[in-house]
Backbone as a printed PyTorch tensor [residue, N CA C, xyz], in Angstrom:
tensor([[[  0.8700,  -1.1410,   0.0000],
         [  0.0000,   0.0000,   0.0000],
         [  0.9190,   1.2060,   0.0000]],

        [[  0.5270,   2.0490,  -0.9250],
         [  1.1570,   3.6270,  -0.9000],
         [  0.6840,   4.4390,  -1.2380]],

        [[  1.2390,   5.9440,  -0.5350],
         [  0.5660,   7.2790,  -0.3940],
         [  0.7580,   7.3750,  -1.7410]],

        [[ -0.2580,   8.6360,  -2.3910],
         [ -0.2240,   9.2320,  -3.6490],
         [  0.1120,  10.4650,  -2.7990]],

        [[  1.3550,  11.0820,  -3.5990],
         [  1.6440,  12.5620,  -3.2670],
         [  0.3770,  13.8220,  -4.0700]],

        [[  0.3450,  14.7920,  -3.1740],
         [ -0.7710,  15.2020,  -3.8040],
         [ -0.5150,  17.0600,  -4.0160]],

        [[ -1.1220,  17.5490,  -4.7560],
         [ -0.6250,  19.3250,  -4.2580],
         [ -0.8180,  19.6000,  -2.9250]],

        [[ -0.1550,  20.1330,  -2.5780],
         [ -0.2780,  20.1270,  -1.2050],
         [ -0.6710,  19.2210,   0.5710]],

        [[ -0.2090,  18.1520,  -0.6640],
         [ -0.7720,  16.7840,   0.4870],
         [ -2.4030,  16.8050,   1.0750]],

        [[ -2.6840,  16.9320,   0.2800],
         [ -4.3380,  17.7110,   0.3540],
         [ -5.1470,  17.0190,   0.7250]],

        [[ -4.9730,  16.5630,   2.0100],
         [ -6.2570,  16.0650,   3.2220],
         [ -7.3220,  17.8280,   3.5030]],

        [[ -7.9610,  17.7890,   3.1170],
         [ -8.7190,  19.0350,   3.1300],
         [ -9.3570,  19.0370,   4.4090]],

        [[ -9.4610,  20.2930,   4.7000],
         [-10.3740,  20.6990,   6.3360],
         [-11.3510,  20.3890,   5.9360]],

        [[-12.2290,  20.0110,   6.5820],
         [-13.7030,  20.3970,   6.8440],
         [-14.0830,  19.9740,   7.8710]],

        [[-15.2680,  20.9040,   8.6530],
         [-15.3620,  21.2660,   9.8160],
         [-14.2060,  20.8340,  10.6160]],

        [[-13.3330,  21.9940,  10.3350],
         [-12.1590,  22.2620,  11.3160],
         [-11.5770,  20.2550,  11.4660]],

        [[-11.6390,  19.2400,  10.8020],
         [-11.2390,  18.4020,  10.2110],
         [-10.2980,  17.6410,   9.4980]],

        [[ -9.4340,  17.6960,   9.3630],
         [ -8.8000,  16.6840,   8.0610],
         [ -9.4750,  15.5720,   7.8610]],

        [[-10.0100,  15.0110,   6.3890],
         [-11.0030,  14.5640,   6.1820],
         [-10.2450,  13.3570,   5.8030]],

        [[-10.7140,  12.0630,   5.9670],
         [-10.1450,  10.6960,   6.0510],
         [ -9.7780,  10.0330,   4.8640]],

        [[ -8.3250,   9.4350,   5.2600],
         [ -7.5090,   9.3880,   3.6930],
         [ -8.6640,   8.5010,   3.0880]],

        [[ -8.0920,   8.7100,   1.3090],
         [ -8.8340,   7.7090,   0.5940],
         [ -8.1820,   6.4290,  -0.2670]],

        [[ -8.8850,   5.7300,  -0.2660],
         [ -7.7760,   4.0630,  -1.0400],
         [ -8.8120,   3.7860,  -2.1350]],

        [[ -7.7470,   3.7010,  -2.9470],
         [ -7.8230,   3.1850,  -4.4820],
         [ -7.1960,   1.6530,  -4.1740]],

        [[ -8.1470,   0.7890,  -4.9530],
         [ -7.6350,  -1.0450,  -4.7460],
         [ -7.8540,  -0.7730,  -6.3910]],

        [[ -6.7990,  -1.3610,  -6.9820],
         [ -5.9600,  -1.7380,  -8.6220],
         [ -5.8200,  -3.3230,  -8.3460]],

        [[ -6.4270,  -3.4930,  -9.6480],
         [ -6.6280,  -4.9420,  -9.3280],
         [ -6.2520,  -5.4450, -11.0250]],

        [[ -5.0490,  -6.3560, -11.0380],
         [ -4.7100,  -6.8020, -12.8460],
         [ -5.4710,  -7.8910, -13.1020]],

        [[ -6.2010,  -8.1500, -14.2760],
         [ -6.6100,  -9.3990, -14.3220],
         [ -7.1530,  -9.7460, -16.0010]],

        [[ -6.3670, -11.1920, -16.4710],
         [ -7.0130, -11.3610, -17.7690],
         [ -8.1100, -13.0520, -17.3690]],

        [[ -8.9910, -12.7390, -18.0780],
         [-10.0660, -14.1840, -17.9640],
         [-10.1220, -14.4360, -16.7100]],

        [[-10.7360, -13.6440, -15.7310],
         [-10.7800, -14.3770, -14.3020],
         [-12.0020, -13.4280, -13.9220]],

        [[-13.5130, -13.8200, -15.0110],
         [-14.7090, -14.1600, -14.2860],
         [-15.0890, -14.7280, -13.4000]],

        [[-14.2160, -15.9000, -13.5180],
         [-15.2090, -17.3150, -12.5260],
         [-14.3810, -16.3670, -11.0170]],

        [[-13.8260, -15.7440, -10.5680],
         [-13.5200, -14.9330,  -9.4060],
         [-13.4790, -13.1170,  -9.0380]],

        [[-13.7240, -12.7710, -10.1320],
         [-13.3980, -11.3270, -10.3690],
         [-14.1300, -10.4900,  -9.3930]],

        [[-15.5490, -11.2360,  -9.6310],
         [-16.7480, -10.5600,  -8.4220],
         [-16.1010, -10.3590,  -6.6170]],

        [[-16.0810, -11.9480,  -6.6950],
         [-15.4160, -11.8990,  -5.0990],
         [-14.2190, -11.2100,  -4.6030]],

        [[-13.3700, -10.8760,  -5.3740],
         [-12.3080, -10.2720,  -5.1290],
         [-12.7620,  -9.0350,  -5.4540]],

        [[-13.5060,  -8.3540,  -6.0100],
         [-14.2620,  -7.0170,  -6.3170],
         [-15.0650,  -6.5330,  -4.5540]],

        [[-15.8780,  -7.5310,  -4.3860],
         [-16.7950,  -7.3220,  -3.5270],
         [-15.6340,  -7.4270,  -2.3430]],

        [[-14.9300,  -7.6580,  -2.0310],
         [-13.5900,  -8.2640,  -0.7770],
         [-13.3270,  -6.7360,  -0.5430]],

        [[-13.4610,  -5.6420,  -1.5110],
         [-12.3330,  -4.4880,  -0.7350],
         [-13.5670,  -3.3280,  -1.5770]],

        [[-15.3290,  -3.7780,  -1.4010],
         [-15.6990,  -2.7700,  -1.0300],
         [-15.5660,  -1.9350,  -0.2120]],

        [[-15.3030,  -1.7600,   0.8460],
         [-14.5190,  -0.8790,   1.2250],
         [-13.4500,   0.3430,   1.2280]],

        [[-12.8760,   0.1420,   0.1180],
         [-12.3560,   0.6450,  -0.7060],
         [-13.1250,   2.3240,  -1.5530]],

        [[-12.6580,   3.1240,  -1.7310],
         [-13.2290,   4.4030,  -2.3920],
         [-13.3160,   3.9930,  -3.6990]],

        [[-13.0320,   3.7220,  -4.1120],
         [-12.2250,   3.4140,  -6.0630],
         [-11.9790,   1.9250,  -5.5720]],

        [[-12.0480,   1.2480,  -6.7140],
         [-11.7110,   0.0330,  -7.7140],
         [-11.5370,   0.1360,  -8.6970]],

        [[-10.5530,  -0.0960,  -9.1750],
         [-10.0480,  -0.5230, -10.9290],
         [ -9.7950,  -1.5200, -11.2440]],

        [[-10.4440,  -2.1100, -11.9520],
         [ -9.7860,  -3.2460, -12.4520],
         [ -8.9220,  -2.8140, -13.9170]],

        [[ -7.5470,  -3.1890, -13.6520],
         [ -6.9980,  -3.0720, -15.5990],
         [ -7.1690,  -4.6730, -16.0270]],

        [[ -8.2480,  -4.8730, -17.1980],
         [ -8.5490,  -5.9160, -17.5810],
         [ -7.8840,  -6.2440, -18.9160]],

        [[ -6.7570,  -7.0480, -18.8120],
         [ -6.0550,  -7.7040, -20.1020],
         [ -6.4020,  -8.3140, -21.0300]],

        [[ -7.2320,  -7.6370, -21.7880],
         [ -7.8140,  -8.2960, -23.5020],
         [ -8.9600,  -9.6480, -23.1520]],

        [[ -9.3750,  -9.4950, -21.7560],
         [ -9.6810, -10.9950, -21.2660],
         [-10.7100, -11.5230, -22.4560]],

        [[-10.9010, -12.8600, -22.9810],
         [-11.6160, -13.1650, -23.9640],
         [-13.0270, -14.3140, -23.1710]],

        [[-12.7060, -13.7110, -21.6780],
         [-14.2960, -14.4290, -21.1190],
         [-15.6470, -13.1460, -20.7550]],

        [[-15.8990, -13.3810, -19.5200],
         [-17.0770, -11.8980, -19.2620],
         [-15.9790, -11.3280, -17.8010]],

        [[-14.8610, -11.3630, -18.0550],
         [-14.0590, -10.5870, -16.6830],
         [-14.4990,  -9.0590, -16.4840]],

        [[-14.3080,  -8.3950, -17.6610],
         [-15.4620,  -7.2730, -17.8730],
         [-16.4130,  -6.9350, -16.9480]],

        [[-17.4040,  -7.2610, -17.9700],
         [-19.0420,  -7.1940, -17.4450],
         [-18.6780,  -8.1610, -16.0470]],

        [[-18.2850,  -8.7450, -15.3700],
         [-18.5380,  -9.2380, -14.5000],
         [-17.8750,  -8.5330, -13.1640]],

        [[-16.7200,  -7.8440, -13.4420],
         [-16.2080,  -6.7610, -12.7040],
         [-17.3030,  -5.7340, -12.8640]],

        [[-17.3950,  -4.4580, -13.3890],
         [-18.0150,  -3.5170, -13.6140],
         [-19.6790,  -4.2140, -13.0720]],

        [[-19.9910,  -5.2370, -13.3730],
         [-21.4000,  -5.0880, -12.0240],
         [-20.9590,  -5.1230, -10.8370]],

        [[-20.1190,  -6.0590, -10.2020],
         [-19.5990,  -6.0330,  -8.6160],
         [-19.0950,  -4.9620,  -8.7010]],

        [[-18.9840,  -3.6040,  -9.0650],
         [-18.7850,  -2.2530,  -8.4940],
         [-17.6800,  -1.7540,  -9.6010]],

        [[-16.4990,  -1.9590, -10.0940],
         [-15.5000,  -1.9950, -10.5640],
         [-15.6360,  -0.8980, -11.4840]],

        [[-14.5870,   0.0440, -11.1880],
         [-13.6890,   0.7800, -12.8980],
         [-13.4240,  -0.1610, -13.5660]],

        [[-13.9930,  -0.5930, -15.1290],
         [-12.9600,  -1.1230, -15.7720],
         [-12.3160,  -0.4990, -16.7660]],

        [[-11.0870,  -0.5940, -17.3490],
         [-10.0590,  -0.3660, -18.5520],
         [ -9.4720,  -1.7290, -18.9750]],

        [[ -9.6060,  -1.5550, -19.8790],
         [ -9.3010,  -2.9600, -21.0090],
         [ -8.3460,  -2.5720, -21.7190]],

        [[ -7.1080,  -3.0690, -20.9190],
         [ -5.9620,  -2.6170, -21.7220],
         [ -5.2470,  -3.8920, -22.6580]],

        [[ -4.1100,  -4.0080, -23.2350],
         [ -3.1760,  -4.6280, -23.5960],
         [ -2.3450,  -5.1920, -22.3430]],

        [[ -1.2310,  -5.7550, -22.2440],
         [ -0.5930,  -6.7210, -20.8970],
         [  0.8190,  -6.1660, -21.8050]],

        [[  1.0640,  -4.9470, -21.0450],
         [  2.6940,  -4.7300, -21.0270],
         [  3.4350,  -5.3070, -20.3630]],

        [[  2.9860,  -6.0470, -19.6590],
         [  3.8610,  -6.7030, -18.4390],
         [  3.6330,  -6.2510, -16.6000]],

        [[  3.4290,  -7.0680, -16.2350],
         [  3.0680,  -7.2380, -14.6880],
         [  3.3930,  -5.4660, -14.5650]],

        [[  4.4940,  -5.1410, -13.9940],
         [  5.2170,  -3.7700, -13.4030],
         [  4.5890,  -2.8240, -14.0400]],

        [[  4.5350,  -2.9950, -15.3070],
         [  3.7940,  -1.8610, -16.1390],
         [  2.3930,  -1.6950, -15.8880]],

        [[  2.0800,  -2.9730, -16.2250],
         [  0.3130,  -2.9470, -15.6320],
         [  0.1470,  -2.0010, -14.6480]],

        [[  0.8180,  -2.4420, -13.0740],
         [  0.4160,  -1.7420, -12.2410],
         [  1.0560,  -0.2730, -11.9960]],

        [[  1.5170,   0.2190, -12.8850],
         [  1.9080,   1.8550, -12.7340],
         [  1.0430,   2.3330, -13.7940]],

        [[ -0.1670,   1.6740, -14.4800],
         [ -0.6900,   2.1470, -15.4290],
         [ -1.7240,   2.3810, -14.5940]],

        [[ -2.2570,   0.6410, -13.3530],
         [ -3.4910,   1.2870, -12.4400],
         [ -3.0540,   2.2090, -11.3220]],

        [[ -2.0570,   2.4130, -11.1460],
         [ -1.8350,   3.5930,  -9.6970],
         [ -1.6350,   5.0940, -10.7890]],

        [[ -1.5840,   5.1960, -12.1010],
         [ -1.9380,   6.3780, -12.5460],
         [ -3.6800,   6.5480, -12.9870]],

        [[ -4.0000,   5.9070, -12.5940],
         [ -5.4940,   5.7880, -12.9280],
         [ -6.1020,   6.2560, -11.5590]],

        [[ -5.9030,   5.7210, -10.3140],
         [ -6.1590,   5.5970,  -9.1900],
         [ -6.2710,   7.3290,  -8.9740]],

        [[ -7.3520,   7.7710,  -7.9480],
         [ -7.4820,   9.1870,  -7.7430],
         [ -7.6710,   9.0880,  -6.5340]],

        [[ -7.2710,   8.1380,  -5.2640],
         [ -7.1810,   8.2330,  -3.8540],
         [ -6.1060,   8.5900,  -3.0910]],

        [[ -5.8620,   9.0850,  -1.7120],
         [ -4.3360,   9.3860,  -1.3880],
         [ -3.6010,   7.7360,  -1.3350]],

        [[ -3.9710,   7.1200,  -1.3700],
         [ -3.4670,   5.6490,  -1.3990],
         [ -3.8910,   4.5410,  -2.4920]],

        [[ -3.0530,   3.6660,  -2.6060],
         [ -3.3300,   2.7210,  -3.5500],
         [ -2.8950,   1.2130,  -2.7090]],

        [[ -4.0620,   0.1110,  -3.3830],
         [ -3.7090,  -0.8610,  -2.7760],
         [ -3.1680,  -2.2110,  -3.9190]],

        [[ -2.8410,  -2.7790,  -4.4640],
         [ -2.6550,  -4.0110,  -5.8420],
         [ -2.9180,  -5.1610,  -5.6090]],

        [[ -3.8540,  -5.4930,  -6.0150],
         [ -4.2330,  -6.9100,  -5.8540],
         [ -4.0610,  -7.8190,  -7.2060]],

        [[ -4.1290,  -9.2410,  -6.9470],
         [ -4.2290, -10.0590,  -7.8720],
         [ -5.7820, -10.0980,  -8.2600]],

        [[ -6.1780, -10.8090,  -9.1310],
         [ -8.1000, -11.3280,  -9.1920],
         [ -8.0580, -12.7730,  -8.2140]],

        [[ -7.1760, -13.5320,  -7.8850],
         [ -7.0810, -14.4070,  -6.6910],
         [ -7.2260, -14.4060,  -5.3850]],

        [[ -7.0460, -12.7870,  -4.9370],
         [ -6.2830, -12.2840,  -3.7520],
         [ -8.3780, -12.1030,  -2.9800]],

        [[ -8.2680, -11.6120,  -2.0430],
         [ -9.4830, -11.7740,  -1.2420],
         [ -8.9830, -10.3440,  -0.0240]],

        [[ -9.3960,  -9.8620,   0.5210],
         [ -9.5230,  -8.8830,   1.7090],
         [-10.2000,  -9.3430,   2.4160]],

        [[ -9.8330,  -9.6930,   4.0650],
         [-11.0850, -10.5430,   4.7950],
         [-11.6830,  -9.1580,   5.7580]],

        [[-12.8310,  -8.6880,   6.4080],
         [-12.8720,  -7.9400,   7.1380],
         [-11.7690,  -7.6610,   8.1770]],

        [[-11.2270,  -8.1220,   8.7660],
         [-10.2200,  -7.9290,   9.7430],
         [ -9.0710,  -6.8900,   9.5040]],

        [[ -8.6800,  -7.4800,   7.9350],
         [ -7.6870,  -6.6630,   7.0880],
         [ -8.0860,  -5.5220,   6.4910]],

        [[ -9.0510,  -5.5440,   5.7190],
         [ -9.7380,  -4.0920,   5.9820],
         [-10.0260,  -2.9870,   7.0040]],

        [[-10.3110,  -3.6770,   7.9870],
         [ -9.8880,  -2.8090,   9.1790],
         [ -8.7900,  -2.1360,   9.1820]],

        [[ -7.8050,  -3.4280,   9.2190],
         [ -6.3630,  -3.1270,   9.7260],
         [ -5.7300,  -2.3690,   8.3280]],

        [[ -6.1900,  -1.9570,   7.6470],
         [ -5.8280,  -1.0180,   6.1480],
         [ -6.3610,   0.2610,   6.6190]],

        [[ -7.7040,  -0.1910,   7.2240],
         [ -7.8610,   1.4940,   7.1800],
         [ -7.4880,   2.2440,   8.0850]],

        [[ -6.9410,   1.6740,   9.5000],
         [ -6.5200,   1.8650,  10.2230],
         [ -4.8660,   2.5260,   9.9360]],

        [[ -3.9980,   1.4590,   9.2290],
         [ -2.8950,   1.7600,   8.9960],
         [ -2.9910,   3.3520,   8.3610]],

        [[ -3.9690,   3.5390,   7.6330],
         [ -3.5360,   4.9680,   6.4350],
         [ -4.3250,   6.1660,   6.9720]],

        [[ -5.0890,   5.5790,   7.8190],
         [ -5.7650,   6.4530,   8.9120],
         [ -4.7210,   7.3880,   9.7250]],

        [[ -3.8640,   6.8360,  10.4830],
         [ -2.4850,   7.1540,  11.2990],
         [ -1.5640,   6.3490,  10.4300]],

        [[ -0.7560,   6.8220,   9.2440],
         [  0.3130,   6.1210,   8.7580],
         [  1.7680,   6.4720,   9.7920]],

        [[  2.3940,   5.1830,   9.6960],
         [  3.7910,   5.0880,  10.7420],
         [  4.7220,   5.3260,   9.0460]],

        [[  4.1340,   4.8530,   8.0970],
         [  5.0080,   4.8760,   7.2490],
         [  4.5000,   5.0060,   5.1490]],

        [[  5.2690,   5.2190,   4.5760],
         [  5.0260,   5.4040,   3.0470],
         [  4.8170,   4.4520,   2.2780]],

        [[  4.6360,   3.0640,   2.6870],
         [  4.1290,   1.9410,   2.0450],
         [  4.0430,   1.0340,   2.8790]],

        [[  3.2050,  -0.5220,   2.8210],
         [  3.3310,  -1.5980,   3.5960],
         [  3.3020,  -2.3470,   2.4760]],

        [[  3.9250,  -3.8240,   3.2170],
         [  3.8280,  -5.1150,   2.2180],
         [  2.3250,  -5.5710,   3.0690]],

        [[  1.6360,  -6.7100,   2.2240],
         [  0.6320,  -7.6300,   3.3110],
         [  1.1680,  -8.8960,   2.9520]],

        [[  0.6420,  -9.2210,   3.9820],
         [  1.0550, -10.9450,   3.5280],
         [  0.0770, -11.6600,   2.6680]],

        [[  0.6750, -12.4690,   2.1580],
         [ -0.1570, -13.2520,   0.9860],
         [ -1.6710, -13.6490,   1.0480]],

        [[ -2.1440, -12.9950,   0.7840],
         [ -3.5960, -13.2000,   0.6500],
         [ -4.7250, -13.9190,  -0.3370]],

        [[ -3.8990, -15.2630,  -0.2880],
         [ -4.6330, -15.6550,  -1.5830],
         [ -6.3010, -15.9500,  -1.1480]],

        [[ -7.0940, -16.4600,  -1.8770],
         [ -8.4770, -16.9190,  -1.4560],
         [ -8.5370, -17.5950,  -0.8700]],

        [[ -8.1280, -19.1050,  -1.4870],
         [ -8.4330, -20.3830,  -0.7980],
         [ -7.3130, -21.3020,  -1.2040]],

        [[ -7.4510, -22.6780,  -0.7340],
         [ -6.4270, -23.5380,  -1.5150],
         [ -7.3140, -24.1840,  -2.6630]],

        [[ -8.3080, -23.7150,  -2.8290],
         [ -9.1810, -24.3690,  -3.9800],
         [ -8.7830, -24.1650,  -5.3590]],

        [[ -8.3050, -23.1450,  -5.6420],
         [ -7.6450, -22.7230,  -6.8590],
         [ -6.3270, -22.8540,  -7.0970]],

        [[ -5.4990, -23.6260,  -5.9460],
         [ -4.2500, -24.0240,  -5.9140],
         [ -3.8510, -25.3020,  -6.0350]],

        [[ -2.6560, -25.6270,  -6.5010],
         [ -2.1710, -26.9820,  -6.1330],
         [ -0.8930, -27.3530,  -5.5570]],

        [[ -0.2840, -28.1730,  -4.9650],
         [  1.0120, -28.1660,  -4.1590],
         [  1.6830, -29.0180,  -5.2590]],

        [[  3.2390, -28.8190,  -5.2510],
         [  3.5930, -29.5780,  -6.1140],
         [  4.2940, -30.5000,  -5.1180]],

        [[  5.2300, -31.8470,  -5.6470],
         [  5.8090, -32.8170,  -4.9950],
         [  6.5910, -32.3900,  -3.8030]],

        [[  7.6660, -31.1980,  -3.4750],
         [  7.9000, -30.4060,  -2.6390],
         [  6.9700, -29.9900,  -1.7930]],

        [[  5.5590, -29.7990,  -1.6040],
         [  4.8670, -28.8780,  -0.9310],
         [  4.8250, -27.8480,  -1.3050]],

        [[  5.3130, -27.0460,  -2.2540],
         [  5.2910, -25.7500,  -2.4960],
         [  3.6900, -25.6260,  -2.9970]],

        [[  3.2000, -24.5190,  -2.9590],
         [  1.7940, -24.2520,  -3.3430],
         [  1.9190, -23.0750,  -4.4570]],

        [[  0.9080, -23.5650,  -5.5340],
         [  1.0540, -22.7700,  -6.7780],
         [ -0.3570, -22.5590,  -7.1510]],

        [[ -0.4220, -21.4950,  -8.1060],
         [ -1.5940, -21.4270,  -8.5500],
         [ -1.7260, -21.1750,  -9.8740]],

        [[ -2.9480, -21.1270, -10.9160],
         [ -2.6210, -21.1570, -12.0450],
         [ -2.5230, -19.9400, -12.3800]],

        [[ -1.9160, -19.4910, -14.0510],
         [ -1.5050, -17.5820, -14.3980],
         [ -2.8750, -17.1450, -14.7440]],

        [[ -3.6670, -16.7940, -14.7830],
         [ -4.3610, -15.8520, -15.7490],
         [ -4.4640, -15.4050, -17.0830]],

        [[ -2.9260, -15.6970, -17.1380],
         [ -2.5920, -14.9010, -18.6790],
         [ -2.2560, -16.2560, -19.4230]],

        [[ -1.6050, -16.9810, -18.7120],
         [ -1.2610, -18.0690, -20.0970],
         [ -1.6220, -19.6780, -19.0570]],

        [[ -2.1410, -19.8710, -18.1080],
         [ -2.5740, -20.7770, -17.5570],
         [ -1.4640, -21.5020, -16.9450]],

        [[ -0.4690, -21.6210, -16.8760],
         [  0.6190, -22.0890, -16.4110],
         [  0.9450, -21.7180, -14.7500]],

        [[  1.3710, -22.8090, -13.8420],
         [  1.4290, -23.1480, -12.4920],
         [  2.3890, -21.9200, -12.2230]],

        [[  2.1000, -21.1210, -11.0100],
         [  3.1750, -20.2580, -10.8990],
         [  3.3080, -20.1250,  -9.0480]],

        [[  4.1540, -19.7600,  -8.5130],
         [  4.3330, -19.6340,  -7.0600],
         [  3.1950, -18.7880,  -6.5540]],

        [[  3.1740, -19.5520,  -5.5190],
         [  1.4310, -18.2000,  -4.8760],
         [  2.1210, -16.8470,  -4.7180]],

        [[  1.8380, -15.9710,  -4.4230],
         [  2.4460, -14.5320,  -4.2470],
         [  2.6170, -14.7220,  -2.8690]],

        [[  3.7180, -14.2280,  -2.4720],
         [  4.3300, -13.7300,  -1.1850],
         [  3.5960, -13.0450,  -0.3440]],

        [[  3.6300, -11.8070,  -1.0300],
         [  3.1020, -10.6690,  -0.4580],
         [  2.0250,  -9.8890,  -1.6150]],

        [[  1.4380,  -8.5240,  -0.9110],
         [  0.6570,  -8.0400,  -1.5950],
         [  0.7790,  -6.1720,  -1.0240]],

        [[  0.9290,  -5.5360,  -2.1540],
         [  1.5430,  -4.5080,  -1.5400],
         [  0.2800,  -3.7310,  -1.7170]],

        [[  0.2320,  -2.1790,  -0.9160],
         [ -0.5030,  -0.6070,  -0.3740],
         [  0.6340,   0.1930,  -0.0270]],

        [[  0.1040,   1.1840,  -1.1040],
         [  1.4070,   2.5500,  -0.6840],
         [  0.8800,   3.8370,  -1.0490]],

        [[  1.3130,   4.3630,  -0.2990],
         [  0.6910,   5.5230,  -0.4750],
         [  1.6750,   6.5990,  -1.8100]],

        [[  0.5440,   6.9620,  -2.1570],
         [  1.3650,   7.9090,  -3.9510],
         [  1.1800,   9.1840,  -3.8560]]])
């Protein structure tokens, strides 16, 4: 999670106030209807949602944009790019990046809004937040993987999941 710098760092008064930061959740995702909703609906909470939707050729779309969602239907420059394309999209003092896998449970929402409420600091990592192990599989090691989105192929669950303020 990270701050968006702003003119003047512009938490605005009102009634004698600074008025409570706001979070943008950026969310990348190609063909991931069959989850898009739930991970949409996970961080209502959230001011803004974007989804940047990668050419998806199912209803990831229309199926975002009813569960609440900005969508943009871009091209897939690549992971890094993607997401500096949704944190320039994003119009909150904060941004959060999710996968279409990833889930927000109430607790963590709390503890988000809490964090940017009183920030100690200019970004956090979260810990891996995938959904479930339902969409995963372990390989002979134990390692746990899940499938890509983009080209279907087994990949390491994500570590972490970052919010920073821009």
């Amino acid at each position: 999670m990270e701050r968006r710098e702003r003119k003047g760092d512009a938490r605005i008064m009102e009634n004698h106030r600074m008025s409570r930061p706001t979070l943008s959740v950026v969310i990348a995702a190609r063909n991931e209807a069959h989850q898009i909703a739930e991970c949409v609906r996970s961080v209502s909470f959230a001011d803004e949602v974007i989804v940047l939707d990668s050419s998806s050729t199912d209803a990831t779309e229309a199926v975002a944009r009813e569960a609440g969602a900005k969508v943009h239907v871009t091209d897939w420059p690549g992971y890094g790019r993607q997401q500096q394309r949704g944190i320039g999209l994003a119009t909150s003092d904060w941004v959060m990046s999710l996968d279409a896998d990833e889930r927000v449970s109430e607790e963590l929402a709390r503890e988000v809004r809490a964090a940017i409420e009183n920030p100690v600091a200019d970004g956090y990592r979260l810990p891996g937040i995938r959904a479930s192990a339902a969409n995963s599989s372990t390989t002979a090691d134990g390692a746990r993987t899940t499938p890509c989105g983009w080209c279907g192929a087994s990949a390491p669950a994500s570590p972490t999941t970052s919010c920073m303020r821009t």
